[in-house]
LOGU-351306 format. One line per 4 residues: number of its first residue (from 1); their letters; for each residue x, z, y of N, C-alpha, C, CB. Coordinates in pm, whole numbers, plus 50000, padded with zeros to 5 digits. Atoms other than C-alpha are relative to their C-alpha. Glycine has a CB too. Example, Ala and Ser with C-alpha at 12.3 -4.5 7.8 and 13.67 -1.06 7.14 Angstrom:
REM residues 2
1 = as = 50089/50000/49881/51230/50780/49550/50090/50000/50120/49901/50125/50003 | 49918/49994/49881/51367/50714/49894/49923/50073/50109/50041/49858/50046
This chain:
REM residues 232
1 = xxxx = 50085/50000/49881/50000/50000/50000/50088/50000/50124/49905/50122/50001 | 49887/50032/49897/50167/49885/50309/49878/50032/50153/50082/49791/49974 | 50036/49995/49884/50123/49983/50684/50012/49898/50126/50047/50093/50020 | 49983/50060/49875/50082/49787/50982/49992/49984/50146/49975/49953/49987
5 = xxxx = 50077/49913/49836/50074/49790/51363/49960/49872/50040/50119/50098/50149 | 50063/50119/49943/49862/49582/51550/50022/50024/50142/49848/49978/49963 | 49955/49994/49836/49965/49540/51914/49903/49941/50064/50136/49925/50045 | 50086/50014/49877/49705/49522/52221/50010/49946/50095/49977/50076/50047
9 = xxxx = 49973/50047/49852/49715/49352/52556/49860/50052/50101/50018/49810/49999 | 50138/49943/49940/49553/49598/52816/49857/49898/50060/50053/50086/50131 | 50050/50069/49904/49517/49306/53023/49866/49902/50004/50096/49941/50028 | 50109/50126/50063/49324/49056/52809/49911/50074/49912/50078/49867/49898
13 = xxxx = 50172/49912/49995/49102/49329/52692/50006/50157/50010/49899/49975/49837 | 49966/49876/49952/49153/49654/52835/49935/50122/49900/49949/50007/50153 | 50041/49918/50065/49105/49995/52699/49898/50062/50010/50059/50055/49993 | 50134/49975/49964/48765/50051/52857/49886/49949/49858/49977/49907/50153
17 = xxxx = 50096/50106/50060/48604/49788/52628/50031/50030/49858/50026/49833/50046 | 49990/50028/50108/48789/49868/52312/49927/50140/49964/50138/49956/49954 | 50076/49861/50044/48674/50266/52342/49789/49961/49988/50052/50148/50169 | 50159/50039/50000/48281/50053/52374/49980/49977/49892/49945/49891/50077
21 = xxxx = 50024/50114/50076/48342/49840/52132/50011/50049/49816/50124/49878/50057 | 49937/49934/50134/48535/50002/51843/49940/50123/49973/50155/50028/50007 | 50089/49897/50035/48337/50290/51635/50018/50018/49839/49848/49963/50046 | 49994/50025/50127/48476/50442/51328/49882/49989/49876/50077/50085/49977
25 = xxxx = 50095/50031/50101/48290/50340/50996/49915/49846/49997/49902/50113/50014 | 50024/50136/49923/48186/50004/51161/50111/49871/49942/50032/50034/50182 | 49914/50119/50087/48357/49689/50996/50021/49896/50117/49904/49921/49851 | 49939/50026/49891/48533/49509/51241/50063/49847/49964/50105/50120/50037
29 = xxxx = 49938/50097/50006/48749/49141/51240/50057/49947/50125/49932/49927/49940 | 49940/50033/49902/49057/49026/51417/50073/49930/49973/50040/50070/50060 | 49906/50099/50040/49275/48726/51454/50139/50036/50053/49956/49862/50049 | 49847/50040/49967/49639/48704/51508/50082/49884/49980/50070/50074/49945
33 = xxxx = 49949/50166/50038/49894/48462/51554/50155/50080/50000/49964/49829/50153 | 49847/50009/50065/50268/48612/51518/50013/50142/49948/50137/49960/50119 | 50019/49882/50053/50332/48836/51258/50184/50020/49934/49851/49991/49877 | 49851/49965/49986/50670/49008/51180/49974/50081/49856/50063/50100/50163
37 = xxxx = 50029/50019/50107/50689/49072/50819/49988/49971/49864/49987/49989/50016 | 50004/50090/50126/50762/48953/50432/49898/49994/49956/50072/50026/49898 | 50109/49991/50088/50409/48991/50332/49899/49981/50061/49986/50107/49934 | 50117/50004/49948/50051/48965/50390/49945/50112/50002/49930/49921/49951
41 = xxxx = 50075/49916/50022/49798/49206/50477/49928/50019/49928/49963/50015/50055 | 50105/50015/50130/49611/49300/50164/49902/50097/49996/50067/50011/49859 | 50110/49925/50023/49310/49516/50085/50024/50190/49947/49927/49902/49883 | 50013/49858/50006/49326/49914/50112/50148/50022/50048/49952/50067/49846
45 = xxxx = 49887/49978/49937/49655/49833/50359/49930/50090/50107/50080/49868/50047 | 50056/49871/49872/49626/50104/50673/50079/49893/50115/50090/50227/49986 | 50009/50093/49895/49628/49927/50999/50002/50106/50123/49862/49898/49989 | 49988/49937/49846/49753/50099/51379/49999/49954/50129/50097/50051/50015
49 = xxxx = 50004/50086/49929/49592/49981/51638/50043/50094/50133/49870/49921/49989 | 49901/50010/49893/49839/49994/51985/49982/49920/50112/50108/49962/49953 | 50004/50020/49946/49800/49935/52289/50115/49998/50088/49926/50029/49997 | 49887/49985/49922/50128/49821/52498/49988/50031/50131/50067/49901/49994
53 = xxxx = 50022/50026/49904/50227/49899/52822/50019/49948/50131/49987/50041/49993 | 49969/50104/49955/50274/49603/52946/49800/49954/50072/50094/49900/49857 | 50132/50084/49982/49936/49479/53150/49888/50147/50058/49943/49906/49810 | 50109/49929/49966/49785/49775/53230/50061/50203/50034/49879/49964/49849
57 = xxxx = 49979/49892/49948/49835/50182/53315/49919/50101/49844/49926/50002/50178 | 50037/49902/50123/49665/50338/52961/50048/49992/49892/49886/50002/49964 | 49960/50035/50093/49915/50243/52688/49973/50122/49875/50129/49958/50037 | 49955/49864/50140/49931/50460/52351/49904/49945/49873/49932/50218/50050
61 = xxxx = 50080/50035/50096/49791/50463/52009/49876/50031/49961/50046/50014/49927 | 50160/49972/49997/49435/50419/51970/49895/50031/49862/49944/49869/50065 | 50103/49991/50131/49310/50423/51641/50076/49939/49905/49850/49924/50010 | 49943/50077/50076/49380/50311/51296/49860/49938/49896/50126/50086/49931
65 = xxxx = 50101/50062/50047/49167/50141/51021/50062/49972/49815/49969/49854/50111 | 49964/50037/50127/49169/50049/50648/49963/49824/50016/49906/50099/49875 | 49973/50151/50013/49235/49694/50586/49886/49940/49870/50186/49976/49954 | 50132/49999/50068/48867/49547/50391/50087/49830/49915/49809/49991/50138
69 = xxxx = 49931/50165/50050/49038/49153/50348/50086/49945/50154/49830/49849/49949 | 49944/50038/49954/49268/48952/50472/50005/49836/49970/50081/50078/49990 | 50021/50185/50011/49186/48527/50520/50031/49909/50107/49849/49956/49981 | 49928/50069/49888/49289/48245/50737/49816/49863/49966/50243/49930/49950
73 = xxxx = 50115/50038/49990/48972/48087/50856/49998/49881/50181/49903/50165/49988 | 49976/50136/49885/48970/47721/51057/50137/50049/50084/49841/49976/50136 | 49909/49952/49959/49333/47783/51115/50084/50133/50071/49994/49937/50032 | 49932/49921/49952/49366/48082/51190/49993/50159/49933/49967/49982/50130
77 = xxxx = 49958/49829/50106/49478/48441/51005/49917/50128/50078/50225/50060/50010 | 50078/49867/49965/49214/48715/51036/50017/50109/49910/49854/49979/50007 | 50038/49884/50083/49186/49058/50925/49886/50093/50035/50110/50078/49990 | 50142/49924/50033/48867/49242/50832/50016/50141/49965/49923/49935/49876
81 = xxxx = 49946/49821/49998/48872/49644/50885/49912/50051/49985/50062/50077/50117 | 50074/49900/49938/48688/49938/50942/50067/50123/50032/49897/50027/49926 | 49906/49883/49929/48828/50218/51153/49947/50150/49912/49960/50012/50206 | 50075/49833/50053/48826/50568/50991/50064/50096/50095/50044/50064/49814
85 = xxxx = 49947/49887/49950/48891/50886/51107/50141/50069/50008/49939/50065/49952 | 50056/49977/49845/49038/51008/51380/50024/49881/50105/50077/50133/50068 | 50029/50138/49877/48978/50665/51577/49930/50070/50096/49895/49848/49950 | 50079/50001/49856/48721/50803/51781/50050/50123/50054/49824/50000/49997
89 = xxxx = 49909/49800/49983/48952/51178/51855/50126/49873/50109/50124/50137/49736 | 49871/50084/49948/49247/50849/51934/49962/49945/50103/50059/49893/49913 | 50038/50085/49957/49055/50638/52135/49962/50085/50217/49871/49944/49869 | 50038/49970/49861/48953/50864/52411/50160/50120/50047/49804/50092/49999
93 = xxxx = 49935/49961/49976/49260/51039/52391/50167/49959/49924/49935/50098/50002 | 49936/50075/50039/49526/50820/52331/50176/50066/49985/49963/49887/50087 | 49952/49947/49980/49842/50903/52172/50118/49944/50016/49975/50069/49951 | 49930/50040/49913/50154/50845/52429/50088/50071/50051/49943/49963/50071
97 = xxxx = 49936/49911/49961/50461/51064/52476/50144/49892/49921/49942/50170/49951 | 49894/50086/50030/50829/50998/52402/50006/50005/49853/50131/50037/50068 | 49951/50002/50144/50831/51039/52040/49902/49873/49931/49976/50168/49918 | 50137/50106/50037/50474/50743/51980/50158/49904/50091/49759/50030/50106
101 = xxxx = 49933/50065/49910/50718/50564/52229/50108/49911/49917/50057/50101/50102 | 49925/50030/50072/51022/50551/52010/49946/49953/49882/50074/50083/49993 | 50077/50055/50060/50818/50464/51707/49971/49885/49997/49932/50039/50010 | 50062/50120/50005/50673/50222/51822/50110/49855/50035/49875/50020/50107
105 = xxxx = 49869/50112/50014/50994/50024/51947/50084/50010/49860/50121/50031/50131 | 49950/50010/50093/51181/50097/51638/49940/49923/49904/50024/50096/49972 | 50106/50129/50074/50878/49917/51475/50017/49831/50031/49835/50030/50059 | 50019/50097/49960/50890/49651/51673/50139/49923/50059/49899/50026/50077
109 = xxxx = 49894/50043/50003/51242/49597/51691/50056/49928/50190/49981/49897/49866 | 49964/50116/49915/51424/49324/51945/49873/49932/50097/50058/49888/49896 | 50101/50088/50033/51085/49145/51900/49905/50093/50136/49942/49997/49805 | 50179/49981/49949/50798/49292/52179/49851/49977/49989/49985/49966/50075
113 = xxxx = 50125/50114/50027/50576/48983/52194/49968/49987/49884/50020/49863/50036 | 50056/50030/50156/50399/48970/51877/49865/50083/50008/50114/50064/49856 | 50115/49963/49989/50075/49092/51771/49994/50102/49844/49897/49862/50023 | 50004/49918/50136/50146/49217/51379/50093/50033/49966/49958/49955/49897
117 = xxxx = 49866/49934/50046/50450/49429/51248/49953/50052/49854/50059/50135/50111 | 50038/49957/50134/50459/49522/50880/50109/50156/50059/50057/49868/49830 | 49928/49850/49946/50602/49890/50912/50067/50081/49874/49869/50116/50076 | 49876/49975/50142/50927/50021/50719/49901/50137/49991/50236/50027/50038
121 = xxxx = 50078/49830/50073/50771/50342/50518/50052/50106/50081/50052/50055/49815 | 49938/49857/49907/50997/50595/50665/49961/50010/50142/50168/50003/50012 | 50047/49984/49866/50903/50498/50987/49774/50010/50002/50089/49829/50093 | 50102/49965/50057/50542/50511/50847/49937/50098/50003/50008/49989/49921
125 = xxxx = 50032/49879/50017/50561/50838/50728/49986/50064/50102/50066/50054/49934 | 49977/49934/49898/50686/50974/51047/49860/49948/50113/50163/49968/50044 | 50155/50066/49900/50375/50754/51285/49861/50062/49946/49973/49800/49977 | 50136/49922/49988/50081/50896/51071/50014/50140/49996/49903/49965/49892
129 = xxxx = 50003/49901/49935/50242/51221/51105/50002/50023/50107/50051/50047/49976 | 50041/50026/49817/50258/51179/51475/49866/49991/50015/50057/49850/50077 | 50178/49983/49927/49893/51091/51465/49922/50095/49968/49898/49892/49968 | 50023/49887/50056/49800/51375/51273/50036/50104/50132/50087/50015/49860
133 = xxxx = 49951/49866/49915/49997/51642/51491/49964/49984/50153/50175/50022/49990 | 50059/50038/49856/49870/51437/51793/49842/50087/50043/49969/49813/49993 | 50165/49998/50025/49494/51489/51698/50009/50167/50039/49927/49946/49806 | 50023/49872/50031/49550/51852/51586/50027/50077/50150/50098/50047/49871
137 = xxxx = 49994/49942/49856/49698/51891/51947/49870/50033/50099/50079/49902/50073 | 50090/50111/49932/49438/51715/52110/49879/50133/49960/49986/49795/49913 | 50100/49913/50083/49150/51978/51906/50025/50113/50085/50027/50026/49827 | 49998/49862/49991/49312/52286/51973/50080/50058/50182/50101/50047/49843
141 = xxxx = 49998/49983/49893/49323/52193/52348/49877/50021/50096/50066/49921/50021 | 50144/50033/49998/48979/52118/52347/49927/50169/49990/49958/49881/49851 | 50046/49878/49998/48927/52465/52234/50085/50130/50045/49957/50012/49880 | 49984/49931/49921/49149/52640/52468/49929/50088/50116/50055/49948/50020
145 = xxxx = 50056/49944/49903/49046/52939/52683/50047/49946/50123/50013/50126/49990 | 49895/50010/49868/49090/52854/53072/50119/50088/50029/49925/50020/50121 | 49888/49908/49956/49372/52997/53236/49995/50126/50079/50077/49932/50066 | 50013/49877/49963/49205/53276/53412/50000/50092/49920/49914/50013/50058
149 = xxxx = 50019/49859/50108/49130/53451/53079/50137/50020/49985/49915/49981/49833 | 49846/49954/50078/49505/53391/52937/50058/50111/50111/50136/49841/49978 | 49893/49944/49900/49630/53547/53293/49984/50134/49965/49980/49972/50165 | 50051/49877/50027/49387/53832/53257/50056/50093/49872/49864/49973/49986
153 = xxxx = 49910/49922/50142/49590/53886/52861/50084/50068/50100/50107/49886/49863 | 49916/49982/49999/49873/53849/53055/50018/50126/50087/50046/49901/50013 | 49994/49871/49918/49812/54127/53311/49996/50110/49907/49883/50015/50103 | 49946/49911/50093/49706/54360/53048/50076/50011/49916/49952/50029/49956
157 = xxxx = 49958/49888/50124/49975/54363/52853/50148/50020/50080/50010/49928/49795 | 49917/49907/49958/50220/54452/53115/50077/50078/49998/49984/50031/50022 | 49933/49887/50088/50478/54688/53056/50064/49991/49862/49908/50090/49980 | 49963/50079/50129/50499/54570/52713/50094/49918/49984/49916/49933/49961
161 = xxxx = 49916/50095/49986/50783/54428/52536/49997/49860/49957/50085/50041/49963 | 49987/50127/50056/50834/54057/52478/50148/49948/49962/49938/49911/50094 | 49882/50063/50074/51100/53866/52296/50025/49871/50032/49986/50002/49862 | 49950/50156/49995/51301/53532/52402/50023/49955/49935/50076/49956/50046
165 = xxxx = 49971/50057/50160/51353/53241/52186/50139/50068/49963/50016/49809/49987 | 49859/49970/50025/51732/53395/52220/49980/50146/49899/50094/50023/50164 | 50006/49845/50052/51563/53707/52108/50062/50113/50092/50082/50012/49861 | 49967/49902/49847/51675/53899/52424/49784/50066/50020/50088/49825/50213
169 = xxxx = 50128/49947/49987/51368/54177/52457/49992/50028/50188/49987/50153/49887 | 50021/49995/49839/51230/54204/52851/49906/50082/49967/49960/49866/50101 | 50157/49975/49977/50894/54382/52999/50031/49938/50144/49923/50182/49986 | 50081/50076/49865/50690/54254/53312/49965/50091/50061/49874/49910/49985
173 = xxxx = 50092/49913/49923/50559/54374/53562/49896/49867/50094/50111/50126/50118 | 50095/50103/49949/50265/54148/53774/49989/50098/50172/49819/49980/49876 | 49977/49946/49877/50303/54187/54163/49898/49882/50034/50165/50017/50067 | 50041/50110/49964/50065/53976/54362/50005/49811/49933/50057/50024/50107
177 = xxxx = 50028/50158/50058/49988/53715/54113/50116/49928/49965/49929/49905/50104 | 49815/50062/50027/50381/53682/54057/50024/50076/49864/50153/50066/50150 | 49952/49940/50056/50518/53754/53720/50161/50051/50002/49957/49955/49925 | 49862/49979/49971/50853/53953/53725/50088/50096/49942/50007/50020/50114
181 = xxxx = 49901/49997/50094/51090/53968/53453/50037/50193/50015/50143/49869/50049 | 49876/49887/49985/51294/54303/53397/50141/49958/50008/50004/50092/49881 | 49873/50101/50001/51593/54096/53325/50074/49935/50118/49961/49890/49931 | 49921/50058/49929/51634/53930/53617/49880/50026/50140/50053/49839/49936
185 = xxxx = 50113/50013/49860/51454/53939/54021/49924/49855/50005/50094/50012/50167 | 50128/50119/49964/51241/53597/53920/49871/50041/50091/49926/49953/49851 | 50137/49997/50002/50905/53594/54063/49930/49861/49972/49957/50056/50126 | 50043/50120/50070/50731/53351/53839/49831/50023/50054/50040/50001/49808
189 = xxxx = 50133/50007/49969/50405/53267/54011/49907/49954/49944/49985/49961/50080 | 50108/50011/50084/50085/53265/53853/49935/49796/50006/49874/50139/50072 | 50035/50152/49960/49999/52851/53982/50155/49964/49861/50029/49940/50242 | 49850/50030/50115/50396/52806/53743/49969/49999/49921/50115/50072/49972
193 = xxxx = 49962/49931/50181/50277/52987/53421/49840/49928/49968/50020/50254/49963 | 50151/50067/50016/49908/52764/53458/50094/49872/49983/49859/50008/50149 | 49962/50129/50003/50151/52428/53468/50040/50043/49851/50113/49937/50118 | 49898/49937/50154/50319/52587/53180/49865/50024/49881/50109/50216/50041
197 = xxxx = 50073/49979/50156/50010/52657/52968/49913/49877/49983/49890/50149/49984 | 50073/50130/50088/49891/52289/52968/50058/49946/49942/49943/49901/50047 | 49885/50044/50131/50204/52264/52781/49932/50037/49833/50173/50119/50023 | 49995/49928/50128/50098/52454/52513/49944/49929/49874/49927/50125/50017
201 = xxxx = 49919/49883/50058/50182/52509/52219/50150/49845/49981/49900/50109/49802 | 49901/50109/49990/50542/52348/52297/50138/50075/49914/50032/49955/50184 | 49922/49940/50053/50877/52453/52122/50095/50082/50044/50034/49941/49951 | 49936/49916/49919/51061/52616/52364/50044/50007/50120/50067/50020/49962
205 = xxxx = 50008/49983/49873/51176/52714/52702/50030/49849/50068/50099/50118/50041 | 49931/50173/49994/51368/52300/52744/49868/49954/50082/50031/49890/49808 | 50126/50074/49964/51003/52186/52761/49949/49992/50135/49898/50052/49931 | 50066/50025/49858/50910/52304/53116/50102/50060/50083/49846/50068/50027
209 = xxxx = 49897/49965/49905/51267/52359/53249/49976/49967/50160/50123/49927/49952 | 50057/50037/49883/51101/52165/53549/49898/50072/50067/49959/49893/49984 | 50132/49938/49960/50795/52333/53597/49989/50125/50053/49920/50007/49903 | 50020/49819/49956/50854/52689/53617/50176/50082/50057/49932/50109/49799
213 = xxxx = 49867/49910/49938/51129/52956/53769/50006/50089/49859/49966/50113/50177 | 50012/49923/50130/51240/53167/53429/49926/49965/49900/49962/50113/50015 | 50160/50076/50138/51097/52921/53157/50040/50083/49854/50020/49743/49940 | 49996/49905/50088/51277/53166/52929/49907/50098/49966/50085/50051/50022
217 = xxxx = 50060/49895/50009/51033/53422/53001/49846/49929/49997/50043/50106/50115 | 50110/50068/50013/50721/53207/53053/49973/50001/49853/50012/49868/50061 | 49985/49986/50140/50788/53111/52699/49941/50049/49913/50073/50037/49976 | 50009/49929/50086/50813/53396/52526/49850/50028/50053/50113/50103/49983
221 = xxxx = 50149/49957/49989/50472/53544/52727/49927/49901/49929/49944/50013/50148 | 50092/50048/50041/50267/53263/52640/49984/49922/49833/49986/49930/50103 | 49985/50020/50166/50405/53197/52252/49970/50102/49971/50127/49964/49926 | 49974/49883/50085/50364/53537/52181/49836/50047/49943/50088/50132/50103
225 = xxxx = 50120/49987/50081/50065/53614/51939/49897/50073/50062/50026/50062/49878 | 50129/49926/49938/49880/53869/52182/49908/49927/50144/50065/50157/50053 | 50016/50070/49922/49860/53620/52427/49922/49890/49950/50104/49980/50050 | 50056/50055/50038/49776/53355/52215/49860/49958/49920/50060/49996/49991
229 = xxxx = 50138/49927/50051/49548/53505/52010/49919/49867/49891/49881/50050/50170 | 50022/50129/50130/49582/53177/51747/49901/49909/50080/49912/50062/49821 | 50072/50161/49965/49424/52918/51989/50100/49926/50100/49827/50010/50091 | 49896/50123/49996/49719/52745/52038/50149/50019/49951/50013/49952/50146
Protein backbone atom coordinates (compact mmCIF):
# COMPACT_ATOMS: atom_id res chain seq x y z
CA UNK A 1 0.00 0.00 0.00
CA UNK A 2 1.67 3.09 -1.15
CA UNK A 3 1.23 6.84 -0.17
CA UNK A 4 0.82 9.82 -2.13
CA UNK A 5 0.74 13.63 -2.10
CA UNK A 6 -1.38 15.50 -4.18
CA UNK A 7 -0.35 19.14 -4.60
CA UNK A 8 -2.95 22.21 -4.78
CA UNK A 9 -2.85 25.56 -6.48
CA UNK A 10 -4.47 28.16 -4.02
CA UNK A 11 -4.83 30.23 -6.94
CA UNK A 12 -6.76 28.09 -9.44
CA UNK A 13 -8.98 26.92 -6.71
CA UNK A 14 -8.47 28.35 -3.46
CA UNK A 15 -8.95 26.99 -0.05
CA UNK A 16 -12.35 28.57 0.51
CA UNK A 17 -13.96 26.28 -2.12
CA UNK A 18 -12.11 23.12 -1.32
CA UNK A 19 -13.26 23.42 2.66
CA UNK A 20 -17.19 23.74 0.53
CA UNK A 21 -16.58 21.32 -1.60
CA UNK A 22 -14.65 18.43 0.02
CA UNK A 23 -16.63 16.35 2.90
CA UNK A 24 -15.24 13.28 4.42
CA UNK A 25 -17.10 9.96 3.40
CA UNK A 26 -18.14 11.61 0.04
CA UNK A 27 -16.43 9.96 -3.11
CA UNK A 28 -14.67 12.41 -4.91
CA UNK A 29 -12.51 12.40 -8.59
CA UNK A 30 -9.43 14.17 -9.74
CA UNK A 31 -7.25 14.54 -12.74
CA UNK A 32 -3.61 15.08 -12.96
CA UNK A 33 -1.06 15.54 -15.38
CA UNK A 34 2.68 15.18 -13.88
CA UNK A 35 3.32 12.58 -11.64
CA UNK A 36 6.70 11.80 -9.92
CA UNK A 37 6.89 8.19 -9.28
CA UNK A 38 7.62 4.32 -10.47
CA UNK A 39 4.09 3.32 -10.09
CA UNK A 40 0.51 3.90 -10.35
CA UNK A 41 -2.02 4.77 -7.94
CA UNK A 42 -3.89 1.64 -7.00
CA UNK A 43 -6.90 0.85 -4.84
CA UNK A 44 -6.74 1.12 -0.86
CA UNK A 45 -3.45 3.59 -1.67
CA UNK A 46 -3.74 6.73 1.04
CA UNK A 47 -3.72 9.99 -0.73
CA UNK A 48 -2.47 13.79 0.99
CA UNK A 49 -4.08 16.38 -0.19
CA UNK A 50 -1.61 19.85 -0.06
CA UNK A 51 -2.00 22.89 -0.65
CA UNK A 52 1.28 24.98 -1.79
CA UNK A 53 2.27 28.22 -1.01
CA UNK A 54 2.74 29.46 -3.97
CA UNK A 55 -0.64 31.50 -5.21
CA UNK A 56 -2.15 32.30 -2.25
CA UNK A 57 -1.65 33.15 1.82
CA UNK A 58 -3.35 29.61 3.38
CA UNK A 59 -0.85 26.88 2.43
CA UNK A 60 -0.69 23.51 4.60
CA UNK A 61 -2.09 20.09 4.63
CA UNK A 62 -5.65 19.70 4.19
CA UNK A 63 -6.90 16.41 4.23
CA UNK A 64 -6.20 12.96 3.11
CA UNK A 65 -8.33 10.21 1.41
CA UNK A 66 -8.31 6.48 0.49
CA UNK A 67 -7.65 5.86 -3.06
CA UNK A 68 -11.33 3.91 -4.53
CA UNK A 69 -9.62 3.48 -8.47
CA UNK A 70 -7.32 4.72 -10.48
CA UNK A 71 -8.14 5.20 -14.73
CA UNK A 72 -7.11 7.37 -17.55
CA UNK A 73 -10.28 8.56 -19.13
CA UNK A 74 -10.30 10.57 -22.79
CA UNK A 75 -6.67 11.15 -22.17
CA UNK A 76 -6.34 11.90 -19.18
CA UNK A 77 -5.22 10.05 -15.59
CA UNK A 78 -7.86 10.36 -12.85
CA UNK A 79 -8.14 9.25 -9.42
CA UNK A 80 -11.33 8.32 -7.58
CA UNK A 81 -11.28 8.85 -3.56
CA UNK A 82 -13.12 9.42 -0.62
CA UNK A 83 -11.72 11.53 2.18
CA UNK A 84 -11.74 9.91 5.68
CA UNK A 85 -11.09 11.07 8.86
CA UNK A 86 -9.62 13.80 10.08
CA UNK A 87 -10.22 15.77 6.65
CA UNK A 88 -12.79 17.81 8.03
CA UNK A 89 -10.48 18.55 11.78
CA UNK A 90 -7.53 19.34 8.49
CA UNK A 91 -9.45 21.35 6.38
CA UNK A 92 -10.47 24.11 8.64
CA UNK A 93 -7.40 23.91 10.39
CA UNK A 94 -4.74 23.31 8.20
CA UNK A 95 -1.58 21.72 9.03
CA UNK A 96 1.54 24.29 8.45
CA UNK A 97 4.61 24.76 10.64
CA UNK A 98 8.29 24.02 9.98
CA UNK A 99 8.31 20.40 10.39
CA UNK A 100 4.74 19.80 7.43
CA UNK A 101 7.18 22.29 5.64
CA UNK A 102 10.22 20.10 5.51
CA UNK A 103 8.18 17.07 4.64
CA UNK A 104 6.73 18.22 2.22
CA UNK A 105 9.94 19.47 0.24
CA UNK A 106 11.81 16.38 0.97
CA UNK A 107 8.78 14.75 -0.83
CA UNK A 108 8.90 16.73 -3.49
CA UNK A 109 12.42 16.91 -4.03
CA UNK A 110 14.24 19.45 -6.76
CA UNK A 111 10.85 19.00 -8.55
CA UNK A 112 7.98 21.79 -7.08
CA UNK A 113 5.76 21.94 -10.17
CA UNK A 114 3.99 18.77 -10.30
CA UNK A 115 0.75 17.71 -9.08
CA UNK A 116 1.46 13.79 -7.83
CA UNK A 117 4.50 12.48 -5.71
CA UNK A 118 4.59 8.80 -4.78
CA UNK A 119 6.02 9.12 -1.10
CA UNK A 120 9.27 7.19 0.21
CA UNK A 121 7.71 5.18 3.42
CA UNK A 122 9.97 6.65 5.95
CA UNK A 123 9.03 9.87 4.98
CA UNK A 124 5.42 8.47 5.11
CA UNK A 125 5.61 7.28 8.38
CA UNK A 126 6.86 10.47 9.74
CA UNK A 127 3.75 12.85 7.54
CA UNK A 128 0.81 10.71 8.96
CA UNK A 129 2.42 11.05 12.21
CA UNK A 130 2.58 14.75 11.79
CA UNK A 131 -1.07 14.65 10.91
CA UNK A 132 -2.00 12.73 13.75
CA UNK A 133 -0.03 14.91 16.42
CA UNK A 134 -1.30 17.93 14.37
CA UNK A 135 -5.06 16.98 14.89
CA UNK A 136 -4.50 15.86 18.52
CA UNK A 137 -3.02 19.47 18.91
CA UNK A 138 -5.62 21.10 17.15
CA UNK A 139 -8.50 19.06 19.78
CA UNK A 140 -6.88 19.73 22.86
CA UNK A 141 -6.77 23.48 21.93
CA UNK A 142 -10.21 23.47 21.18
CA UNK A 143 -10.73 22.34 24.65
CA UNK A 144 -8.51 24.68 26.40
CA UNK A 145 -9.54 26.83 29.39
CA UNK A 146 -9.10 30.72 28.54
CA UNK A 147 -6.28 32.36 29.97
CA UNK A 148 -7.95 34.12 32.76
CA UNK A 149 -8.70 30.79 34.51
CA UNK A 150 -4.95 29.37 33.91
CA UNK A 151 -3.70 32.93 35.47
CA UNK A 152 -6.13 32.57 38.32
CA UNK A 153 -4.10 28.61 38.86
CA UNK A 154 -1.27 30.55 38.49
CA UNK A 155 -1.88 33.11 41.27
CA UNK A 156 -2.94 30.48 43.60
CA UNK A 157 -0.25 28.53 43.63
CA UNK A 158 2.20 31.15 44.52
CA UNK A 159 4.78 30.56 46.88
CA UNK A 160 4.99 27.13 45.70
CA UNK A 161 7.83 25.36 44.28
CA UNK A 162 8.34 24.78 40.57
CA UNK A 163 11.00 22.96 38.66
CA UNK A 164 13.01 24.02 35.32
CA UNK A 165 13.53 21.86 32.41
CA UNK A 166 17.32 22.20 33.95
CA UNK A 167 15.63 21.08 37.07
CA UNK A 168 16.75 24.24 38.99
CA UNK A 169 13.68 24.57 41.77
CA UNK A 170 12.30 28.51 42.04
CA UNK A 171 8.94 29.99 43.82
CA UNK A 172 6.90 33.12 42.54
CA UNK A 173 5.59 35.62 43.74
CA UNK A 174 2.65 37.74 41.48
CA UNK A 175 3.03 41.63 41.87
CA UNK A 176 0.65 43.62 39.76
CA UNK A 177 -0.12 41.13 37.15
CA UNK A 178 3.81 40.57 36.82
CA UNK A 179 5.18 37.20 37.54
CA UNK A 180 8.53 37.25 39.53
CA UNK A 181 10.90 34.53 39.68
CA UNK A 182 12.94 33.97 43.03
CA UNK A 183 15.93 33.25 40.96
CA UNK A 184 16.34 36.17 39.30
CA UNK A 185 14.54 40.21 39.39
CA UNK A 186 12.41 39.20 35.97
CA UNK A 187 9.05 40.63 35.94
CA UNK A 188 7.31 38.39 33.51
CA UNK A 189 4.05 40.11 32.67
CA UNK A 190 0.85 38.53 32.65
CA UNK A 191 -0.01 39.82 28.51
CA UNK A 192 3.96 37.43 28.06
CA UNK A 193 2.77 34.21 29.87
CA UNK A 194 -0.92 34.58 27.64
CA UNK A 195 1.51 34.68 24.28
CA UNK A 196 3.19 31.80 25.87
CA UNK A 197 0.10 29.68 26.57
CA UNK A 198 -1.09 29.68 22.89
CA UNK A 199 2.04 27.81 22.64
CA UNK A 200 0.98 25.13 24.54
CA UNK A 201 1.82 22.19 25.09
CA UNK A 202 5.42 22.97 23.48
CA UNK A 203 8.77 21.22 24.53
CA UNK A 204 10.61 23.64 26.16
CA UNK A 205 11.76 27.02 27.14
CA UNK A 206 13.68 27.44 23.00
CA UNK A 207 10.03 27.61 21.86
CA UNK A 208 9.10 31.16 23.04
CA UNK A 209 12.67 32.49 23.59
CA UNK A 210 11.01 35.49 21.65
CA UNK A 211 7.95 35.97 23.33
CA UNK A 212 8.54 36.17 26.89
CA UNK A 213 11.29 37.69 29.56
CA UNK A 214 12.40 34.29 31.67
CA UNK A 215 10.97 31.57 29.21
CA UNK A 216 12.77 29.29 31.66
CA UNK A 217 10.33 30.01 34.22
CA UNK A 218 7.21 30.53 32.07
CA UNK A 219 7.88 26.99 31.11
CA UNK A 220 8.13 25.26 33.96
CA UNK A 221 4.72 27.27 35.44
CA UNK A 222 2.67 26.40 32.63
CA UNK A 223 4.05 22.52 31.97
CA UNK A 224 3.64 21.81 35.37
CA UNK A 225 0.65 19.39 36.14
CA UNK A 226 -1.20 21.82 38.69
CA UNK A 227 -1.40 24.27 36.20
CA UNK A 228 -2.24 22.15 33.55
CA UNK A 229 -4.52 20.10 35.05
CA UNK A 230 -4.18 17.47 31.77
CA UNK A 231 -5.76 19.89 29.18
CA UNK A 232 -2.81 20.38 27.45
Amino acid sequence: MSLWLYQMNQEYWPPSQYRLDIWEGERWNWGYNRKFGDCDPEPGDRIVFFYAPTGGDDPGIYGWAIILRHVEEEGENRIYYRPVAPSDQLKMNPWWDDEASQLVDEIRGKVKRGTLWLVDPKIGRQLLSGISNWVARVILKSNRPIFDEVWKRIISYEGEKFITKNRESFTYQIRSNHLVPSRTDYNIGKTEIQKAYKKVPFKGPVVINKLVRGPSYVWAVLNDPRISQGQW
